[in-house]
C-alpha positions in Angstrom: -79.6 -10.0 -7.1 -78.6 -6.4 -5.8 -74.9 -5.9 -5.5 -73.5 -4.9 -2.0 -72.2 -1.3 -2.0 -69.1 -0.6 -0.8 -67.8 1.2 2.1 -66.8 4.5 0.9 -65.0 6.0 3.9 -61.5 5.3 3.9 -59.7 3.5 6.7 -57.8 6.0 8.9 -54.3 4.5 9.0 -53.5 6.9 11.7 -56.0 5.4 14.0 -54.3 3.8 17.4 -56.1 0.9 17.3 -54.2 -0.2 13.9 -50.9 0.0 15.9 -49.3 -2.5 19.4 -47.4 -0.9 21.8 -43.8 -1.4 21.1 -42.9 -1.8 25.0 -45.8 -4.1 25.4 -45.2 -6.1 22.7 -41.9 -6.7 23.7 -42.7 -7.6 27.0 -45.0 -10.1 25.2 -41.9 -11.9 23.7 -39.9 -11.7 27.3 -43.5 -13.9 28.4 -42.6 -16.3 25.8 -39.0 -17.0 27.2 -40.4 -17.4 30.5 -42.8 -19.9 29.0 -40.0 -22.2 28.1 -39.1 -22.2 31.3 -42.0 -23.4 33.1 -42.3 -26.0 29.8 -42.1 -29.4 31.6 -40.9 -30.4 28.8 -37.9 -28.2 28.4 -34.3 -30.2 30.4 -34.5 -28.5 33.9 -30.9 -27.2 33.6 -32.3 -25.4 30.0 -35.1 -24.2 32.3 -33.1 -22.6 34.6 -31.0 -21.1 31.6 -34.4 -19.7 29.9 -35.2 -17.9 33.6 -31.9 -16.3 33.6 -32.4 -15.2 30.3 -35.7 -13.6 31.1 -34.5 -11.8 33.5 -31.5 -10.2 31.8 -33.9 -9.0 29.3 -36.2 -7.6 31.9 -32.6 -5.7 33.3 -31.6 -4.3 29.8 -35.1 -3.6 29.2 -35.5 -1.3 32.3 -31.6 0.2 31.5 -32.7 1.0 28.4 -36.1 1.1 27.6 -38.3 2.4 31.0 -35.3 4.9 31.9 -36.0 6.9 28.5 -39.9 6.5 29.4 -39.2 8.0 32.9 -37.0 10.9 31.9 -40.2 11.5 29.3 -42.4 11.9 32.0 -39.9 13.7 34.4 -39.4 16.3 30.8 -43.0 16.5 30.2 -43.0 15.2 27.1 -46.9 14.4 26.1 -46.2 13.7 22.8 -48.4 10.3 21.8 -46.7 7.0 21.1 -48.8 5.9 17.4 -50.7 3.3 19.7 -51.8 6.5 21.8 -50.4 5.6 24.6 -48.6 9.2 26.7 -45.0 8.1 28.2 -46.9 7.8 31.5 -49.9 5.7 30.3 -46.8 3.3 29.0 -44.8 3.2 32.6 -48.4 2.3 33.8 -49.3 -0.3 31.7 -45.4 -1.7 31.5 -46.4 -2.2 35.4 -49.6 -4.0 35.1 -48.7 -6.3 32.1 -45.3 -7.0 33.8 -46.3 -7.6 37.6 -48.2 -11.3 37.0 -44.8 -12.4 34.7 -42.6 -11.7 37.6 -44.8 -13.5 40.4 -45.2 -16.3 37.7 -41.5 -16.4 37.9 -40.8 -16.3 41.6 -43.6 -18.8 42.6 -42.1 -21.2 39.5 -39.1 -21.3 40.4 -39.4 -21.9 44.6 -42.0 -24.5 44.2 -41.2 -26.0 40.9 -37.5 -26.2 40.1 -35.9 -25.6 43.3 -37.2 -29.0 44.4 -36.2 -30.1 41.2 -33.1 -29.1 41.5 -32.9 -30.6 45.1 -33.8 -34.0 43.8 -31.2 -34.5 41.7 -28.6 -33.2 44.7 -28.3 -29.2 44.2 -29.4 -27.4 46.5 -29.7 -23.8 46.7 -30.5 -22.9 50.4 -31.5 -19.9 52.2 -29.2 -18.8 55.2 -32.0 -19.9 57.5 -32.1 -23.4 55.8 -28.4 -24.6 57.2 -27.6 -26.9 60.0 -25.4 -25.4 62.6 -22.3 -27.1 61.0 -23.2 -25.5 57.7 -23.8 -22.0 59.5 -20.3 -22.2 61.2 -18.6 -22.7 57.8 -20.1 -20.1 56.6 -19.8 -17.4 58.7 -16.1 -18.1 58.9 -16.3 -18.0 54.9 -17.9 -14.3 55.4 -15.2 -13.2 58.1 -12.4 -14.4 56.1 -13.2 -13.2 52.5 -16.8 -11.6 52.4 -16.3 -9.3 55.2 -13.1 -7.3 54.4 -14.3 -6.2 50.6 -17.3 -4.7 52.1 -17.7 -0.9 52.0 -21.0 0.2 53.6 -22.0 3.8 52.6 -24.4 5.6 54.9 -27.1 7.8 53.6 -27.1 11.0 55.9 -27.4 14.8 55.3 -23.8 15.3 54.5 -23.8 12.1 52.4 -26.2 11.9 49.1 -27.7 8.7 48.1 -24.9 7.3 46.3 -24.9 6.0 42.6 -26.1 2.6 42.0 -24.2 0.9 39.3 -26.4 -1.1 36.2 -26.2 -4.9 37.4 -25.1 -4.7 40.7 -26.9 -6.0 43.7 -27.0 -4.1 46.6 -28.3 -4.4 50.0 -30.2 -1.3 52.3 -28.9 -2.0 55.7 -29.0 0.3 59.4 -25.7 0.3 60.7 -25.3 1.7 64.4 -22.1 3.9 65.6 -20.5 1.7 68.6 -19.5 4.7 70.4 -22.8 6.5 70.2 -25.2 4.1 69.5 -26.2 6.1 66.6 -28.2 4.3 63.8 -27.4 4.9 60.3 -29.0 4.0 57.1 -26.3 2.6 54.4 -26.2 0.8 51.0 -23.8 -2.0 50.6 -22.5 -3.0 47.0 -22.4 -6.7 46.7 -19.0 -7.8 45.2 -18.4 -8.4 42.1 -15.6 -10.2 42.8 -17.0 -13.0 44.7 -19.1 -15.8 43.6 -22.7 -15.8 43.4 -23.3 -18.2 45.2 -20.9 -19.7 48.0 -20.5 -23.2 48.4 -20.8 -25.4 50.9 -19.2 -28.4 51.2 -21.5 -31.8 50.9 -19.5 -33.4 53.5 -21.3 -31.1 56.3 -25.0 -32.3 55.3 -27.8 -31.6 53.9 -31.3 -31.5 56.0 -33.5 -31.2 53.1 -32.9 -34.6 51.3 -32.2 -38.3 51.8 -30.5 -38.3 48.6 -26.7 -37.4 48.1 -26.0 -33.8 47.5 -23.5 -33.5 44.8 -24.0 -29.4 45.4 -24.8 -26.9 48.2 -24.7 -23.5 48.1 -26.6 -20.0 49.3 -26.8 -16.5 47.6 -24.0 -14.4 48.9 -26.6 -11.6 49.5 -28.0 -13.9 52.5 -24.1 -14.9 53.8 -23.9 -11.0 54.0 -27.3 -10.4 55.6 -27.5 -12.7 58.2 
């Protein structure tokens, strides 16, 4: 029987195709986190923890990870990643891989936990979700305590865009001068200070449910704009 010869051209270790992405892969691990949390059989509140855990990662991953990749591109810098990959090829594909893990995300959570959620008496509304009684507390809530620790800050000529803080949410709003009738474009900071989420008591009702709400509450982003 004739012996098989051996390949005698050695294997290029160099080659790209030998090497993942370092970004990429870890954007594969962030996929697993989010895979717990659509994991029926994962406790819904360790569901909800798993989503807020993948999306920390995704905020210390763009902090850290895509701001190096676009000052890269912005230096010019064409050296090759050992995957092959240029800083920009990376940005692109960071995009591609990461756009369906977000939408996965979003759509999960609205038509999957949130009703969950609502079935065991939280609810998380939108503004445009309240009953008139649960609107009035609220905007007397925002007038009271959301309203004086705001500090709009219009974009003009004479005023640069101003610096946006790591983990801070702010809102792009048009603000219009009483006296002139001038429109304005403007960033506001969300507070810090305040919570997240402002409650609303489970004594005004809840529209959504038959069942008893033990907890009702909207994002303060939507108490400041509505």
């Amino acid at each position: 029987m004739a012996k098989s010869k051996k390949s005698s051209t050695p294997i290029n270790l160099s080659d790209p195709q030998y090497f993942l992405n370092r970004e990429l892969s870890w954007l594969e691990f962030n996929a697993r986190v989010l895979n717990e949390a659509c994991d029926d059989r994962t406790p819904l509140l360790e569901r909800l923890k798993f989503l807020g855990i993948f999306n920390s990662n995704l905020d210390e991953f763009f902090m850290v990870r895509v701001a190096a990749l676009k000052q890269q591109v912005e230096a010019k810098v064409s050296l090759l990643t050992p995957d092959g990959r240029t800083p920009q090829q990376q940005l692109d594909d960071i995009r591609s891989n990461l756009t369906p893990h977000v939408k996965k995300e979003h759509q999960h959570f609205e038509e999957v936990l949130r009703p969950l959620l609502a079935n065991h008496g939280i609810h998380i509304l939108n503004y445009i979700d309240l009953n008139q009684k649960q609107r009035t507390h609220l905007d007397s809530y925002f007038e009271e305590q959301v309203f004086p620790v705001l500090t709009p800050l219009a974009v003009d000529p004479s005023h640069p865009f101003p610096f946006i803080s790591n983990l801070s949410l702010n809102l792009a709003v048009v603000v219009k001068n009483p006296d002139t009738e001038e429109e304005f474009f403007a960033r506001v900071k969300v507070p810090s200070v305040l919570p997240r989420f402002l409650p609303i008591p489970p004594e005004l009702g809840d529209q959504n449910s038959e069942k008893p709400a033990h907890w009702t509450g909207v994002p303060l982003e939507q108490a400041i704009g509505s």
